[in-house]
C-alpha positions in Angstrom: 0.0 0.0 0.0 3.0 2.5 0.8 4.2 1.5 -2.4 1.3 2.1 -4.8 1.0 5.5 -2.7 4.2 6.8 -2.9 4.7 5.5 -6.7 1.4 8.3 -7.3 2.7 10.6 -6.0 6.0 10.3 -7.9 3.9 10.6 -10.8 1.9 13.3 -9.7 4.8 15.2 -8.9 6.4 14.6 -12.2 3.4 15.8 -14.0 3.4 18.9 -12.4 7.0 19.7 -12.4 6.6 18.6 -16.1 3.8 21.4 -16.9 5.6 24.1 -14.7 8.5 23.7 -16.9 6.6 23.7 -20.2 4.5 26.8 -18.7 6.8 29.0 -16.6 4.5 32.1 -16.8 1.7 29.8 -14.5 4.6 29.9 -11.8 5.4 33.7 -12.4 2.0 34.6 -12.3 1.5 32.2 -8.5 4.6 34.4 -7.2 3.5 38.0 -8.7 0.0 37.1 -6.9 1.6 36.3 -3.6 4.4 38.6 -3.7 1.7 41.8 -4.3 -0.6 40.3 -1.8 1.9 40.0 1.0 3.0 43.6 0.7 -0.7 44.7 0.4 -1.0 43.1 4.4 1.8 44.7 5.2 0.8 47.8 3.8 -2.4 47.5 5.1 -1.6 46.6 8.5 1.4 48.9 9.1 0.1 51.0 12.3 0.0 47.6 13.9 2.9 45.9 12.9 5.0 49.3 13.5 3.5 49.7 17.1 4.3 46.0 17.9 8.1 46.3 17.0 9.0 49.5 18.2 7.0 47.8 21.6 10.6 46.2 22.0 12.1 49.2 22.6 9.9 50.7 25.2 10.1 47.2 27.5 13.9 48.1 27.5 13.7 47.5 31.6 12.0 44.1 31.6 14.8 42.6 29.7 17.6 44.8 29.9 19.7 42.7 32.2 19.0 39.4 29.8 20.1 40.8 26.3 19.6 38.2 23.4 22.9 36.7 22.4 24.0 38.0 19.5 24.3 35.3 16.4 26.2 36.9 14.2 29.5 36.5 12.7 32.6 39.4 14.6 29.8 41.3 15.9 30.4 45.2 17.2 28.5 44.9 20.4 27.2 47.9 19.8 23.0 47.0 18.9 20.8 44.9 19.8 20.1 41.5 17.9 17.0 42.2 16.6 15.9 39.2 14.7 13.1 37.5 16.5 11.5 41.1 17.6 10.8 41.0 13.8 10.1 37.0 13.6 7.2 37.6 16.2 5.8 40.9 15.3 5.2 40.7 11.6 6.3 37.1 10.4 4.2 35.5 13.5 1.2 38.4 12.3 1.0 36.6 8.4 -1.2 33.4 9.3 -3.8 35.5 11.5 -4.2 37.6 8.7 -4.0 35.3 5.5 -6.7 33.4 6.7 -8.7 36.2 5.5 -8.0 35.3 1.6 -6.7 31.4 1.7 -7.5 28.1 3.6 -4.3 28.0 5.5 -2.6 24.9 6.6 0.0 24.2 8.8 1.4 21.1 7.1 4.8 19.9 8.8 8.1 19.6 7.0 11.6 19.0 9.3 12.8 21.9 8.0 12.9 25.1 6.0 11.4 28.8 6.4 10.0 30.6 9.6 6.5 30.4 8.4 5.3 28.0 6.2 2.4 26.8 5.3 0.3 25.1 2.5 -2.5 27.9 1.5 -5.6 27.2 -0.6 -7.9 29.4 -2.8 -9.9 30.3 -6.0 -7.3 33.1 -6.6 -4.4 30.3 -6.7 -6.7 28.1 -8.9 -6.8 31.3 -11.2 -3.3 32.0 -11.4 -2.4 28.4 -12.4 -4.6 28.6 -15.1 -6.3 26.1 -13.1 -3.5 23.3 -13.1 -3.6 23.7 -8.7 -5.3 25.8 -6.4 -2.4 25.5 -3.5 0.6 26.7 -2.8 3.4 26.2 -0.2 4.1 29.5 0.8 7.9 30.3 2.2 8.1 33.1 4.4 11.7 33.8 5.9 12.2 37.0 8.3 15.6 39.0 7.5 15.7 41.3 10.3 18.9 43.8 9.4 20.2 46.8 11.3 21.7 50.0 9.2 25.0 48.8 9.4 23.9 45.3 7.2 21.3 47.3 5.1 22.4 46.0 1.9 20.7 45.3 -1.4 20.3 42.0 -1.0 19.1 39.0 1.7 21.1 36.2 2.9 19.1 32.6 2.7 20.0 29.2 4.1 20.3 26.0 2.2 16.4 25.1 3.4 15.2 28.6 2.7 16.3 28.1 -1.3 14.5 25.8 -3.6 16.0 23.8 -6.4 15.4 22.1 -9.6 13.4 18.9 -7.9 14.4 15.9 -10.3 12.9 12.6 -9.3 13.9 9.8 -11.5 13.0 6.8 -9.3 9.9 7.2 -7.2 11.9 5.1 -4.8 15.2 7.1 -4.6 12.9 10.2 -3.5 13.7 14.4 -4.8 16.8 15.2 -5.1 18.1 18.8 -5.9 21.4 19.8 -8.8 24.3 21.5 -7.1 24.0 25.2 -7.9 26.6 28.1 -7.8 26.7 31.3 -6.0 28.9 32.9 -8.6 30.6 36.6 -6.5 33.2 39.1 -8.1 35.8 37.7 -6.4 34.8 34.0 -5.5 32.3 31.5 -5.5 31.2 28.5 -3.9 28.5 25.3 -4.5 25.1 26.3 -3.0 22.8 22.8 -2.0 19.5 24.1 -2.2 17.4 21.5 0.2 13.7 22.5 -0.8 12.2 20.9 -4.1 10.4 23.2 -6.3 6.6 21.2 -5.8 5.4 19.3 -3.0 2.2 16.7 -3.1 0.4 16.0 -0.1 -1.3 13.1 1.0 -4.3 13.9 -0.7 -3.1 14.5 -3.4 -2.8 18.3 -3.0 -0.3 20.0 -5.7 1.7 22.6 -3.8 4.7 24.8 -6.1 6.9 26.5 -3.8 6.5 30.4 -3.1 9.3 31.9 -0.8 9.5 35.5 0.1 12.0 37.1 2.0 10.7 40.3 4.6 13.4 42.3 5.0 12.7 44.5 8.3 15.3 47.2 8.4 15.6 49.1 11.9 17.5 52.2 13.0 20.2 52.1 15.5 19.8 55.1 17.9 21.6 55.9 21.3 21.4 53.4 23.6 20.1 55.3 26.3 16.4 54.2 27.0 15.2 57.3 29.0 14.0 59.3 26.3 12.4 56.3 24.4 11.4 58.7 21.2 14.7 59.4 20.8 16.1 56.4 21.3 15.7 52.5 20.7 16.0 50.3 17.6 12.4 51.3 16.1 11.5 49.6 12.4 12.3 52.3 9.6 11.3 50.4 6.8 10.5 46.4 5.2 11.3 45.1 2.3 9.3 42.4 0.5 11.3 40.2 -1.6 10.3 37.2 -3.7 12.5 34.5 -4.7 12.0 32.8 -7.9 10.9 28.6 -7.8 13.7 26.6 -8.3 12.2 25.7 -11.7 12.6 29.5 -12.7 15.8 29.7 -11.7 17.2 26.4 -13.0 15.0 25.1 -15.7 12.8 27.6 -17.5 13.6 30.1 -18.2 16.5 29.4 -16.0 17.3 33.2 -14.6 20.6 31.5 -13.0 22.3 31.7 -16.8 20.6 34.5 -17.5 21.2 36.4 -14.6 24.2 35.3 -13.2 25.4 36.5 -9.6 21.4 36.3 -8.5 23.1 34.3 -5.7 26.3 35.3 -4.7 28.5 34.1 -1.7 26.8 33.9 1.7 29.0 35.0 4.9 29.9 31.8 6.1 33.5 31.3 6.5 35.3 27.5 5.1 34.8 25.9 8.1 31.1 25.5 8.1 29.7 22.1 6.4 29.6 23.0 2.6 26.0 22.1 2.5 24.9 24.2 4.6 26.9 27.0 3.3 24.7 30.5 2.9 24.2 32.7 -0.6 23.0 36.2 -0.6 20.4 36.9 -3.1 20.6 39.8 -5.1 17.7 42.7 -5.0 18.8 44.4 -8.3 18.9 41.5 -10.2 15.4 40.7 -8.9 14.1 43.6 -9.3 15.3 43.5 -13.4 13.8 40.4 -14.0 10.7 41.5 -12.7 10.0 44.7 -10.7 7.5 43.3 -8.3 10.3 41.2 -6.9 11.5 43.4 -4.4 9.0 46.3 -2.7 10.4 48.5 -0.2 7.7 49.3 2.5 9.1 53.3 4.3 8.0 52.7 8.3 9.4 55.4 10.2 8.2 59.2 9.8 10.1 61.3 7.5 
């Protein structure tokens, strides 16, 4: 019985990575849906989200003598780590408010974004030109402070999908090797997350992973004048990542647009496949311009 279950869904997953392939634009048009949708909740809940994170701030005293370790690489000692303030105040907020637009379901996988979840709805069905009405959406939160405000995002191994061949239904998905090509260097990049997943029931799901960028200021450390003071948001930005198909396979943006990943900051030591890539907002942005949105917080 395991067998005859897992040998349909090796062919259901071949058919689908099949038609993706042979119709890249369905894909496109799934992440330009997404993509616009997220930043339209973060647009449209922006009092909230900007009240919640700059909340961090003002409980300076409850937590002042427990600062977060920081987990970066050489840090300067000099801010704050940041990142879960903006993994609980917006990425935490995404579920309560999809739910609005999309069946949401919190299907478990070992590994891979902050939030993910399997959504479900007419819109999807639409966009696929009626091939699937799901999606597993990727969301990863990139909290950076001014100092690491660049134009691009850093991802992890499980945060990247790749081109998903599975030639023996008993061998299971395997992803190609890919490059993160820099100026200077590069390095092999082992994308762990295949570009389609099908569920138990038979649920066709193509990957959708976006990146929220939330970029906050680094004022004086002094709390007692907390308007003046604090790591409050100043802006996010909304990035989408193309499928694994896109980027490998049609029409394969990786030749076309080389350096869209480029060296992570990882040094040699760390286990090669797991190393990191950084993912470039220009080139994005030139393949399509909805890639990357920039969301302005903070009063001017």
């Amino acid at each position: 019985m395991i067998n005859l279950y897992r040998q349909q869904q090796f062919q259901l997953y071949n058919s689908a990575r099949n038609y993706f392939i042979a119709s890249p634009n369905t894909l496109i048009e799934l992440e330009s849906f997404l993509t616009n949708h997220i930043v339209s909740l973060v647009k449209s809940n922006l009092a909230e989200i900007k009240n919640d994170y700059n909340e961090a701030s003002y409980l300076y005293p409850f937590w002042e003598n427990y600062p977060p370790g920081d987990r970066g690489r050489q840090p300067i000692m000099d801010q704050y780590p940041w990142l879960e303030v903006g993994e609980h105040t917006i990425g935490a907020k995404l579920p309560r408010l999809l739910v609005n637009s999309f069946d949401v379901r919190d299907t478990g996988i070992p590994t891979g974004a902050d939030q993910r979840f399997v959504i479900s709805s007419k819109n999807i069905l639409e966009a696929t030109q009626g091939f699937t009405n799901s999606a597993w959406l990727f969301i990863d939160i990139k909290s950076v402070g001014p100092r690491d405000d660049q134009d691009h995002t850093v991802m992890s191994h499980n945060q990247v999908s790749g081109d998903g061949t599975w030639e023996n239904s008993q061998a299971g998905v395997r992803n190609s090797i890919l490059q993160a090509i820099g100026a200077r260097a590069s390095h092999d990049f082992h994308a762990s997350i295949p570009p389609i997943y099908v569920l138990s029931d038979g649920t066709i799901a193509p990957v959708v992973i976006i990146a929220l960028k939330p970029v906050y200021q680094m004022l004086q450390a002094n709390h007692s004048n907390i308007r003046n003071n604090g790591q409050p948001l100043e802006r996010i930005d909304v990035a989408c990542i193309p499928n694994g198909l896109l980027l490998t396979q049609n029409p394969n943006y990786l030749n076309t647009y080389r350096g869209i990943l480029f060296p992570g900051k990882d040094d040699k030591s760390k286990d090669p496949r797991k190393l990191r890539v950084r993912v470039s907002f220009s080139l994005l942005k030139k393949i399509h311009p909805w890639r990357v949105e920039s969301i302005l917080v903070a009063d001017p």
